[in-house]
C-alpha positions in Angstrom: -160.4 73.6 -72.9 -161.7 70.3 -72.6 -160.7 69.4 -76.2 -157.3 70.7 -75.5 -156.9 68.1 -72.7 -158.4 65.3 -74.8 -155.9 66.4 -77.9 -153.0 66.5 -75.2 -153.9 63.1 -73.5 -154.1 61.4 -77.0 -150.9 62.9 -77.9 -149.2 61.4 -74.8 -150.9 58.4 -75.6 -149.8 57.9 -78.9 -145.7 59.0 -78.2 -145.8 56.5 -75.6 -147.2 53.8 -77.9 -144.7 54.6 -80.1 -141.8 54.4 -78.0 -140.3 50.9 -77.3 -137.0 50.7 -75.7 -136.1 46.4 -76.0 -133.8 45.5 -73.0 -130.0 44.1 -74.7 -129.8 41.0 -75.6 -133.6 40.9 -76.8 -135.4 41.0 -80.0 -138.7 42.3 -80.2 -140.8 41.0 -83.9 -143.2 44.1 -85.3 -145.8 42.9 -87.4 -147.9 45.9 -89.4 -151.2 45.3 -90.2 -150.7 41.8 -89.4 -147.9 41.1 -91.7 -143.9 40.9 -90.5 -142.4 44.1 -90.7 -138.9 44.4 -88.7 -137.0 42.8 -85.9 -136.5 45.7 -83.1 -132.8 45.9 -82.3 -131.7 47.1 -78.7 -132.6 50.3 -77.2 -134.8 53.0 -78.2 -137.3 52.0 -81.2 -140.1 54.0 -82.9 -143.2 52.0 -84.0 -146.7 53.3 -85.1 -149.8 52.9 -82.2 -152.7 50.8 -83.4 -150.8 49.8 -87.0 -147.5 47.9 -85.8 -147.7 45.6 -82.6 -145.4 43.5 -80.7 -145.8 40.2 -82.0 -142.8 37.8 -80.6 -140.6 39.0 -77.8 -137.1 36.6 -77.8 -134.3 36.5 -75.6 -131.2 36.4 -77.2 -129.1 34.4 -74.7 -127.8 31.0 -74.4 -130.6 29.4 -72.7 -130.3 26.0 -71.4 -133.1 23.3 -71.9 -133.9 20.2 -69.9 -134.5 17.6 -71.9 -137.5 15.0 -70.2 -135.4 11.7 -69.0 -136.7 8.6 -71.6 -136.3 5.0 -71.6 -133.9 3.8 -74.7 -133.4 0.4 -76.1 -129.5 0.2 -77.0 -128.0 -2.5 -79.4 -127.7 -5.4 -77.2 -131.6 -5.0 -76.0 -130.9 -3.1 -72.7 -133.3 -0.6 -71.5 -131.5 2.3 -70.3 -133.1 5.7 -68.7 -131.1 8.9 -70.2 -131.3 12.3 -68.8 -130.0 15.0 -70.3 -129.7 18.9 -71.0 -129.8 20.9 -74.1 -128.1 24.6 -74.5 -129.7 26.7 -77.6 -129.5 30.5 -79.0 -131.9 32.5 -80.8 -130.2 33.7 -84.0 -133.1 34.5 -86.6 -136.1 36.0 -84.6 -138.5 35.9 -87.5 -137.4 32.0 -88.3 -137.9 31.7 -84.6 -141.6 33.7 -84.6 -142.9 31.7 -87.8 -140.6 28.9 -88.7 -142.3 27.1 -86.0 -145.3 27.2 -84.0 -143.0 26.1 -80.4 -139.5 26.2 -81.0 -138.7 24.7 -77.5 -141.1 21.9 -78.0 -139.4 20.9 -81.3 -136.0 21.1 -80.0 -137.0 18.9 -77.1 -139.0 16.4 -79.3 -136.4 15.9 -81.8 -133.4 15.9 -79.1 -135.1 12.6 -77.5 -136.2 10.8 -80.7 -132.4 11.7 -81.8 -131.3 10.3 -78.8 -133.1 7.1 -79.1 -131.6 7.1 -82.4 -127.6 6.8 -81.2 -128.2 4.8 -78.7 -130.0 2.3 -80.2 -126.5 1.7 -82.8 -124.6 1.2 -79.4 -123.6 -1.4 -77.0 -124.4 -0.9 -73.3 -120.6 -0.8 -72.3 -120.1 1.7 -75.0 -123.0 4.4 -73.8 -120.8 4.6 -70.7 -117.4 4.8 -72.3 -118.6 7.6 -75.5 -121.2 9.8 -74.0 -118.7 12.7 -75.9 -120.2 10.5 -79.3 -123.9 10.6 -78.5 -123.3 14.2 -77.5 -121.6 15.3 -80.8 -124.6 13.3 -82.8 -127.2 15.0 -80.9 -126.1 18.2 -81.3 -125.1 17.5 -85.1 -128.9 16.3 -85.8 -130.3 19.4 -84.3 -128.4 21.9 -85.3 -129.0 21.2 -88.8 -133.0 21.0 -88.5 -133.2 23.8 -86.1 -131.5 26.1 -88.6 -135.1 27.1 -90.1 -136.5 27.5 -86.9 -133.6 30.4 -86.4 -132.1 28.3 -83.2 -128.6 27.5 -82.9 -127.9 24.4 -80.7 -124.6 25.0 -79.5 -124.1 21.9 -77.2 -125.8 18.9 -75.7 -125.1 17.2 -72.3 -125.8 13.7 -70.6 -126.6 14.3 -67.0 -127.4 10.2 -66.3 -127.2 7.2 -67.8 -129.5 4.6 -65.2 -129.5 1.4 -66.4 -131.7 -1.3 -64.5 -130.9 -2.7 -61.3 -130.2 -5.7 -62.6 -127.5 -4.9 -64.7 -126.4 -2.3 -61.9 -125.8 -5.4 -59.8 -124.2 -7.6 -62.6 -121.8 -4.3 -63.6 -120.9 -3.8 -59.9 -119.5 -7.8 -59.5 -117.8 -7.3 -62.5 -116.2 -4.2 -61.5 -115.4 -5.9 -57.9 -114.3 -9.1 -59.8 -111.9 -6.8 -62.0 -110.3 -5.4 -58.6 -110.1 -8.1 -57.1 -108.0 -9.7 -60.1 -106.2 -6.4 -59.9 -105.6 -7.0 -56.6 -104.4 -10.7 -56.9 -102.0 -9.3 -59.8 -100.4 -6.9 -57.8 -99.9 -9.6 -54.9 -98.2 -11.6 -57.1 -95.6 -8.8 -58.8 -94.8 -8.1 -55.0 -93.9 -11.4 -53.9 -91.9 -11.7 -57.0 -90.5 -8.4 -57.0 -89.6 -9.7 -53.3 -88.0 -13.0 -54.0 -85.6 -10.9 -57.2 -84.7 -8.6 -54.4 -83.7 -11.3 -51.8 -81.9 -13.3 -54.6 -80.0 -9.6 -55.0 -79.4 -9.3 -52.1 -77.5 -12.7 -51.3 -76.0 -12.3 -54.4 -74.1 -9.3 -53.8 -73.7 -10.5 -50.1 -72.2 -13.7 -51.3 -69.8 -11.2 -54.2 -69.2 -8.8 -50.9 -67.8 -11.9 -48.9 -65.9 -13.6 -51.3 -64.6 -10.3 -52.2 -63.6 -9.5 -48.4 -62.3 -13.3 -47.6 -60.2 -12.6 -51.1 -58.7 -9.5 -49.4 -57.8 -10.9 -46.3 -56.1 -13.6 -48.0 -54.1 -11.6 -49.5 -53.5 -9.1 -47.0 -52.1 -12.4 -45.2 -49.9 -13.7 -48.0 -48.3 -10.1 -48.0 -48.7 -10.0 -44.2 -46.5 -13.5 -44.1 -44.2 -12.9 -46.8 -43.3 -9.8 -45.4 -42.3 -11.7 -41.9 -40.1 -14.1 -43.8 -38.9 -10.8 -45.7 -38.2 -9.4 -41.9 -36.8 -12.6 -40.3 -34.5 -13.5 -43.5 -33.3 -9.8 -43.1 -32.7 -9.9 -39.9 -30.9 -13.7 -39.8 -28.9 -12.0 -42.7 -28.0 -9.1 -40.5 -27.0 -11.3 -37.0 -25.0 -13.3 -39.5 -22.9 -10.4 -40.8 -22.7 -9.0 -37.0 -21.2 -12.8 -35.8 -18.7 -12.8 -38.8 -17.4 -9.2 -38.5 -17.3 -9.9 -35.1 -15.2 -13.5 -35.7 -12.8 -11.0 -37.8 -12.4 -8.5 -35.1 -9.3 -8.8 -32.9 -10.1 -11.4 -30.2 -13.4 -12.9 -32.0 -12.1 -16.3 -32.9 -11.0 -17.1 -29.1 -14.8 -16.1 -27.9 -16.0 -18.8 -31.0 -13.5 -21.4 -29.9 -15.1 -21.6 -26.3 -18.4 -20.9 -27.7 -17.7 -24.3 -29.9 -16.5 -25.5 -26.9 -19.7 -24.9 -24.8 -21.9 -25.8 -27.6 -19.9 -29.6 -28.2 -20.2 -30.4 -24.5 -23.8 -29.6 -24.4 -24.4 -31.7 -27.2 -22.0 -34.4 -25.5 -24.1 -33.7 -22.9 -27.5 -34.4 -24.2 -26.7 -37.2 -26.8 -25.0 -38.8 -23.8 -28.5 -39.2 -21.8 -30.6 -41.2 -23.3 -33.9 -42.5 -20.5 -32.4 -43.3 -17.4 -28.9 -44.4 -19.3 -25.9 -42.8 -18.8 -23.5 -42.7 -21.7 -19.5 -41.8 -21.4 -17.2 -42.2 -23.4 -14.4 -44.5 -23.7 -11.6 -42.5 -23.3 -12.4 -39.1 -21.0 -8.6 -38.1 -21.6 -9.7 -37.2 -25.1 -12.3 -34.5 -24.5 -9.8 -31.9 -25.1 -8.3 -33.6 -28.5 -12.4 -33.2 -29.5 -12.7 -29.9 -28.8 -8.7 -28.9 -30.7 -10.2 -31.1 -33.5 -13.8 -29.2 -33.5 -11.9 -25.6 -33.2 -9.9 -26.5 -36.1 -13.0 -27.3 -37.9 -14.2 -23.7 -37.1 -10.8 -22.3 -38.0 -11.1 -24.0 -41.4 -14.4 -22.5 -42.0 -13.2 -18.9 -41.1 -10.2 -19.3 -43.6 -12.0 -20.7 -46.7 
């Protein structure tokens, strides 16, 4: 009975030994008798107790890395502090188990001395202005010497660039000095903008009034020459009333004693001149001036 239990325990001992189920996205390394012998896939997998083992567990996901901030010397012989982050993927799990002893370790080692690499070819300006550069290099250099470690480096990021204080100062009186110019620039295209505008303006004032003082003067000419229009029309129109009213029965008597009233009113007033009374010599004539003046106006009718 006792054996039975033992036979039973062991048995239960050994199926579960032999039963490994690897969560997804994992990779489990099996290594018989001390020697590689498969690469557990997902999921349920069968392995022999006390012969195989589980060697190297690995996580297949993208995994991201910090990379330790360092102190780099760039072209011009500025020290500058870079900080940084590195994202990676197992793809081989037996490069990754025996191509190297610490895969992490390598990829972090030979990020930073790649790093210290770019930026030692560049300016300080230009660290700032092509951090998608130095990514692309880093990223170039460790993907091709992490491929026999089975690692895929799918991306590198800079998280800072701190240069010293000193040149933090001198880069934040240039960037002020640049505004300020910036500033004084814009100032300027105002004021200019604002004379071009006033100039414009009293331009097309100056066009606007000439343009209106043109229109009234012609709206007077017309206005005037109109009026003489109306007044010669209307002189011509009491002038051909008076002569078809001199031709209408009784109209030459009424212009006789109208030329009769208008000769002794001129008499009259040429007579007078200051406080001198004028006659003339002979008073009996008056009449034979006004028969001679009628006839005149008789004449005139006729012709």
């Amino acid at each position: 009975m006792e054996i039975s239990l033992f036979i039973l325990a062991a048995a239960v001992i050994f199926i579960v030994k032999a039963l490994k189920v690897v969560p997804q996205q994992n990779s489990w390394v099996v290594e018989r008798l001390g020697r590689f012998h498969a690469a557990l896939l997902p999921g349920l997998n069968i392995v022999i107790p006390f012969v195989d083992r589980i060697a190297y567990k690995h996580m297949l996901k993208e995994v991201p890395l910090d990379v330790p901030s360092q102190v780099c010397i760039t072209r011009d012989n500025t020290q500058l502090t870079v900080d940084g982050i590195l994202y990676f993927q197992v793809t081989d799990p037996k490069l990754a188990s025996y191509g190297t002893s610490n895969y992490i370790v390598a990829i972090t080692q030979l990020a930073q001395t790649t790093l210290r690499s770019v930026i030692g070819k560049m300016e300080l300006d230009k660290t700032f202005e092509e951090r998608d550069d130095i990514n692309r290099a880093v990223v170039a250099a460790l993907d091709e010497a992490a491929t026999s470690w089975g690692v895929k480096v799918l991306r590198y990021e800079i998280k800072d660039l701190t240069p010293p204080k000193e040149i933090l100062h001198a880069m934040q009186a240039q960037i002020t000095a640049e505004r300020e110019k910036r500033a004084l620039i814009a100032a300027s295209e105002g004021r200019k903008q604002e004379q071009i505008n006033i100039a414009t303006g009293e331009r097309e004032a100056f066009i606007q009034r000439s343009e209106g003082e043109k229109q009234a003067a012609i709206n007077t000419a017309q206005g005037q020459a109109e009026a003489i229009k109306a007044v010669a029309s209307a002189t011509a129109q009491a002038i051909e009333q008076v002569a078809q009213a001199i031709q209408s029965p009784g109209g030459m008597d009424a212009v006789n004693l109208k030329v009769a009233e208008k000769y002794v009113e001129a008499f009259g007033n040429v007579a007078r001149t200051g406080n001198t009374l004028i006659l003339p010599a002979n008073l009996a004539d008056m009449g034979t001036m006004v028969a001679t003046a009628m006839s005149i106006v008789k004449s005139q009718t006729r012709s």
